[in-house]
N, C-alpha and C positions, 0 to 999 in steps of 0.2 A: 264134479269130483265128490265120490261119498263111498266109506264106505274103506276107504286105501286107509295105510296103517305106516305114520309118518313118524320117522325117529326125528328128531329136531336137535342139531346142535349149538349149544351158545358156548362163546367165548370171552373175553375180558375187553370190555368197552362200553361207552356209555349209552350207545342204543342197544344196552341189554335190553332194555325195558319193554322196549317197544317189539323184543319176541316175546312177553307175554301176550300181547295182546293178540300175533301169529297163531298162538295156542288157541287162542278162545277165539278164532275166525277157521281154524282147520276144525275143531270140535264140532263147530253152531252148526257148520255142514256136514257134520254126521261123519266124520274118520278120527281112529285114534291114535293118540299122539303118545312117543314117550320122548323125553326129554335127557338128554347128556352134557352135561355143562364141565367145561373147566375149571382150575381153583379161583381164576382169575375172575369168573364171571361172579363167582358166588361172593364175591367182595362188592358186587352192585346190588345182585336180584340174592334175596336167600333160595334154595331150592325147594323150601316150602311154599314159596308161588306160586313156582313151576305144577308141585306137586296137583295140590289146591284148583289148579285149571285144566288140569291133564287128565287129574283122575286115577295118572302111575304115581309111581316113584320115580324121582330124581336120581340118575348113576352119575354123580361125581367124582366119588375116591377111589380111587381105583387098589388101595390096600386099606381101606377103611374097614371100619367095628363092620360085624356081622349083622347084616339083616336079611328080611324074608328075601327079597327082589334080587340079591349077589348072584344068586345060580342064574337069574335069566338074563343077565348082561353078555354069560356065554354062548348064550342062543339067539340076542337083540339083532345080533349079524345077518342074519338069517329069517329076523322076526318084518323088521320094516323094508314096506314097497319101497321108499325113498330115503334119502337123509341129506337133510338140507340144513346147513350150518348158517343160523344169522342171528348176528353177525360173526364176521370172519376176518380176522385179525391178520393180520401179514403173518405172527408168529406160528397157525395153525395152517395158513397156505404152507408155507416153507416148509413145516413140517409134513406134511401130507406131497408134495412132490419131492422130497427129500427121502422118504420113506421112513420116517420119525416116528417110535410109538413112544412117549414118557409119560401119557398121564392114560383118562379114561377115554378121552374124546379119541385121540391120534390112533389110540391102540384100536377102536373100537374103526376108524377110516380104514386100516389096512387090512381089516378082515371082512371090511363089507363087499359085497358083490355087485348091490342092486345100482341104480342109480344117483349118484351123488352132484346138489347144487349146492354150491356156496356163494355169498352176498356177502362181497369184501362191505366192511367200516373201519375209517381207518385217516387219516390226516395225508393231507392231498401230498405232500412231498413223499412221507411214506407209498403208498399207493403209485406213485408214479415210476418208483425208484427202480433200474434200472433190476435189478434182481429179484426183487416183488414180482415187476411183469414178466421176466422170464420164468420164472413161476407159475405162473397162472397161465401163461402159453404151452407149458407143459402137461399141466394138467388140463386146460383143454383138449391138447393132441391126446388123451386118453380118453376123452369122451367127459368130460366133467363140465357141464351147463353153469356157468358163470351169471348170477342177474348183476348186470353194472350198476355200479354205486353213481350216484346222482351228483349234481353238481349245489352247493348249497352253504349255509352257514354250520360250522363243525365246532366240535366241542372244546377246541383248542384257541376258538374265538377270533378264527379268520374266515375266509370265503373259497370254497375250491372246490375239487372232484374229490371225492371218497365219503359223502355222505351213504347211510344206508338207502337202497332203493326203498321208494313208496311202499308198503304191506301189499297192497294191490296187485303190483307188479310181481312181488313174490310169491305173491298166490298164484299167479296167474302163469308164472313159469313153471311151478309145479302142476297146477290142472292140465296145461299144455299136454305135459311128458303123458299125463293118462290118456289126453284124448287122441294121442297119435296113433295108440292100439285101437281105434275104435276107426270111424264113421266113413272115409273120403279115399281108404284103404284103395287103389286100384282105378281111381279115380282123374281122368285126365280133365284138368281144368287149365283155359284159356282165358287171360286177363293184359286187358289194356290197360296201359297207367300212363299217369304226367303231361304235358302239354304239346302242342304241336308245334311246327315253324313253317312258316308261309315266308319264303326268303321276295322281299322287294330287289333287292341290290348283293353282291357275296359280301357282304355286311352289315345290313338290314334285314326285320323281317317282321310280321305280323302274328304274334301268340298272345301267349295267357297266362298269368302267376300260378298253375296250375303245380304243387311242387312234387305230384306222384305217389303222396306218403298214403294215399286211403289204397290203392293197387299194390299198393308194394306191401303194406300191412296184410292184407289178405292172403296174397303170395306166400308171406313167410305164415303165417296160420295154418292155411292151405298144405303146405309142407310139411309142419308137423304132424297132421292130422292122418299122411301118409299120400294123399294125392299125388299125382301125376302134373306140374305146375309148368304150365311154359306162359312165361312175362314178356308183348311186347311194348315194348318203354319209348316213349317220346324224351328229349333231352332233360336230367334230372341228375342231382348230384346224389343221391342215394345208393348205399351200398345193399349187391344184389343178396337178397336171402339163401341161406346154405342149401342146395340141392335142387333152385329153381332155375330153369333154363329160359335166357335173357336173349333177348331179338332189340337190338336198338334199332331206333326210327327215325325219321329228322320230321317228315312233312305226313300231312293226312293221307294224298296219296298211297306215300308209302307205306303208312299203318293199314292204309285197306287192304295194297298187294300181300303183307305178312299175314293179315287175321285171317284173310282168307285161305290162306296157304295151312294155316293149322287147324282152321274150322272146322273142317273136313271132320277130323278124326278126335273131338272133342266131344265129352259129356256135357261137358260146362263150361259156360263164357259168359264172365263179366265184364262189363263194359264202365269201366272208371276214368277212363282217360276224358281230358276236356281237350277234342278235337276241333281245329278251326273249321269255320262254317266254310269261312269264302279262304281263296289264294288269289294272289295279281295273276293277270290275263297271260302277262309276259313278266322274266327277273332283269333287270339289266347288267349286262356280260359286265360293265364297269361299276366302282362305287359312282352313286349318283352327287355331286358336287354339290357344295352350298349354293354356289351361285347360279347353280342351274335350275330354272323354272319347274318347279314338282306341282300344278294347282289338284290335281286326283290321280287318282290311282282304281286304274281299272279291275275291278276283282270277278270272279266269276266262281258260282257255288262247289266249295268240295263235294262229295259224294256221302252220304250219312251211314255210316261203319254197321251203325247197328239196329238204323232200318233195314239196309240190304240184306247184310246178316239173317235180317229176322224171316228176310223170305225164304230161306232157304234152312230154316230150325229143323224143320221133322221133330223126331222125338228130345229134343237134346233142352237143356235148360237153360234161358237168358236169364241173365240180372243188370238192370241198367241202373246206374245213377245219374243223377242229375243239381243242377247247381241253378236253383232259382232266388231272383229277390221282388218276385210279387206272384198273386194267385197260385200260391206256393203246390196246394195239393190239386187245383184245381189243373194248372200246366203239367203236373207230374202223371196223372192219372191218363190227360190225353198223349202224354208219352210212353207210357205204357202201352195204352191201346196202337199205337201207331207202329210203333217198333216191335210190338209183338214179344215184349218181357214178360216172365212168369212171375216178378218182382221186380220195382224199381223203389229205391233208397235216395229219398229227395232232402237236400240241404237248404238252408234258407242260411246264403252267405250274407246277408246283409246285419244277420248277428254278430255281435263281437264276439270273439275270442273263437268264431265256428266259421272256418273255409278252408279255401285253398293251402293255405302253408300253414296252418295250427296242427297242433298235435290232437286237437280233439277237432269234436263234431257235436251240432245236434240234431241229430236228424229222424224221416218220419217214413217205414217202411210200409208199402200199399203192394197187397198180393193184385194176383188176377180175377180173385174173388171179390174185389174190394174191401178186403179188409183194410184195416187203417193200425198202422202201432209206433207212437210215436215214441222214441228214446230220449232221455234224458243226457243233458251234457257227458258224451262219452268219449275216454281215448281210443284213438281209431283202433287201434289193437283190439278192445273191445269188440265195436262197431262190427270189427270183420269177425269174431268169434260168433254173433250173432248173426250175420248172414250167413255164414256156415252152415250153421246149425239150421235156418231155414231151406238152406240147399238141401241140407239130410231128409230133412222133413220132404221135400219134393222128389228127392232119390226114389224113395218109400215107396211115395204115390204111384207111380211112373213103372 
């Protein structure tokens, strides 16, 4: 993102602060920012801060003394790609689905056109409150990109939902909205995700703490970017991304009969899902009883999704990952070569806080060329903005 031209609105709360620092993180990347604050906020942050980091002028008063900047708050409507208010008070949701203009901010919300996010903060009984979120349901159904407040310690000195989201996150909802006009436009991309089930008995079965979230994170990427996104899912409690077309799956098997069903007519497939290797020989029609002698259990090898796959590529791009905890790049590479990936993205779960069911990763991306690029601890949202971006790269080539 560089380059865009962000109106930024603040309201009255005590994570004003931390949309200064918004300021000097949309600026460092090269877009300009102006700033619209409430009365209420300017009782935290002075708009001299604002100014100071922005490089505009601060529009607060909306019948305030005359200055140079007054004429262009007529035209500010008009002037910024986006307008993303953080934080966002309950009183400025309300007003904004209510269709409320009283001050500088509301009046300036109902004349904008472009795209608008807001990033409730706000005290978790507030935020939950039944007319709050019907609010904010509303103005989603218009199209209004909500980033959700966090769950955390608040200023009111208890523990709950309505913290302000991470700056991270906020950036990163706004880079989104740019990168959707761009790269993956037309783009069909195929992706497995989550774990598998090898049923022993119709209530037993053999998988993986695999919890889906690295597939299903790209998926929703993927979608914004304008791709073409069909998700088949092994068993996973994850809600599917808006606009991706969802194939559930129970067994390996049956993940192979679907991938190959959409293979066909795919530019791109990535391969995230952690597939069981082996299944029992046979399931048994009954639950098997404790008392009944279990001493093995005969298994015999699934079929490898994205070996097979790989033989039948032609022109089309794989990405495989992988979940190692020894000979980390050394196993990864000859997965690559075998499977026939244009990219594989290898985890070393035996890290803490980096596998299956965290929200992060650290992991280490090895082209075909053998390159080597290892990333530093990142949330998978990330992770998949970067292999995106490496798919682009390989679109190009191709």
């Amino acid at each position: 993102m560089k380059g865009k031209k962000i109106i930024l609105g603040v309201t009255g709360g005590i994570a004003v602060y931390k949309s200064l620092e918004l300021v000097r993180r949309f600026k460092k990347m090269g877009n300009e920012v102006k700033v619209v604050m409430t009365k209420a906020a300017t009782e935290f942050v002075t708009p001299l801060s604002f100014e100071t980091l922005s490089g505009n002028s601060v529009y607060y008063n909306l019948f305030g003394e005359v200055k140079s900047w007054e004429m262009e708050h007529i035209t500010m409507a008009s002037w910024g790609d986006v307008l993303l208010i953080a934080p966002a008070t309950a009183n400025i949701i309300g007003k904004y689905a209510n269709g409320i203009s009283d001050d500088a901010l509301s009046t300036l919300l109902l004349s904008f056109k472009g795209q608008v996010f807001i990033a409730p903060a706000m005290n978790e009984n507030m935020y939950l409150n039944p007319v709050v979120q019907e609010n904010i349901k509303r103005l989603k159904k218009k199209g209004v990109r909500f980033v959700e407040p966090e769950k955390g310690a608040l200023a009111c000195g208890t523990e709950g939902m309505g913290r302000l989201a991470d700056l991270k996150i906020i950036e990163m909802a706004v880079d989104d909205y740019f990168k959707e006009q761009e790269n993956l436009r037309g783009i069909k991309i195929l992706i497995n995700a989550g774990p598998t089930r090898e049923f022993i008995d119709p209530t037993r079965f053999i998988s993986n703490p695999s919890s889906g979230k690295m597939g299903y994170a790209i998926a929703e990427k993927a979608i914004s970017r304008g791709a073409d996104v069909v998700l088949i899912s092994g068993p996973t409690n994850l809600v599917t991304p808006d606009g991706v077309k969802l194939k559930k799956v129970i067994s390996a098997q049956e993940m192979f009969k679907v991938m190959k069903k959409y293979h066909k007519n795919s530019d791109v497939v990535i391969f995230t899902a952690a597939v069981s290797d082996f299944r029992p020989i046979s399931v048994a029609k009954e639950k098997i009883k404790k008392e009944e002698s279990l001493d093995s259990i005969n298994l015999v090898r699934n079929s490898d999704i994205a070996e097979e796959l790989g033989k039948e590529k032609g022109k089309k791009i794989h990405i495989g990952f992988a979940a190692e905890t020894e000979n980390i790049i050394e196993n990864a590479k000859k997965k690559l070569k075998k499977k026939n990936f244009d990219l594989i993205v290898v985890n070393d779960v035996t890290v803490k806080g980096s596998g299956f069911e965290s929200d992060e990763n650290i992991v280490t991306l090895i082209s075909k060329k053998g390159e080597i690029i290892e990333l530093g601890k990142m949330r998978k949202l990330e992770i998949a903005d970067v292999v995106l971006d490496r798919i682009k790269e390989l679109i190009a080539k191709n």
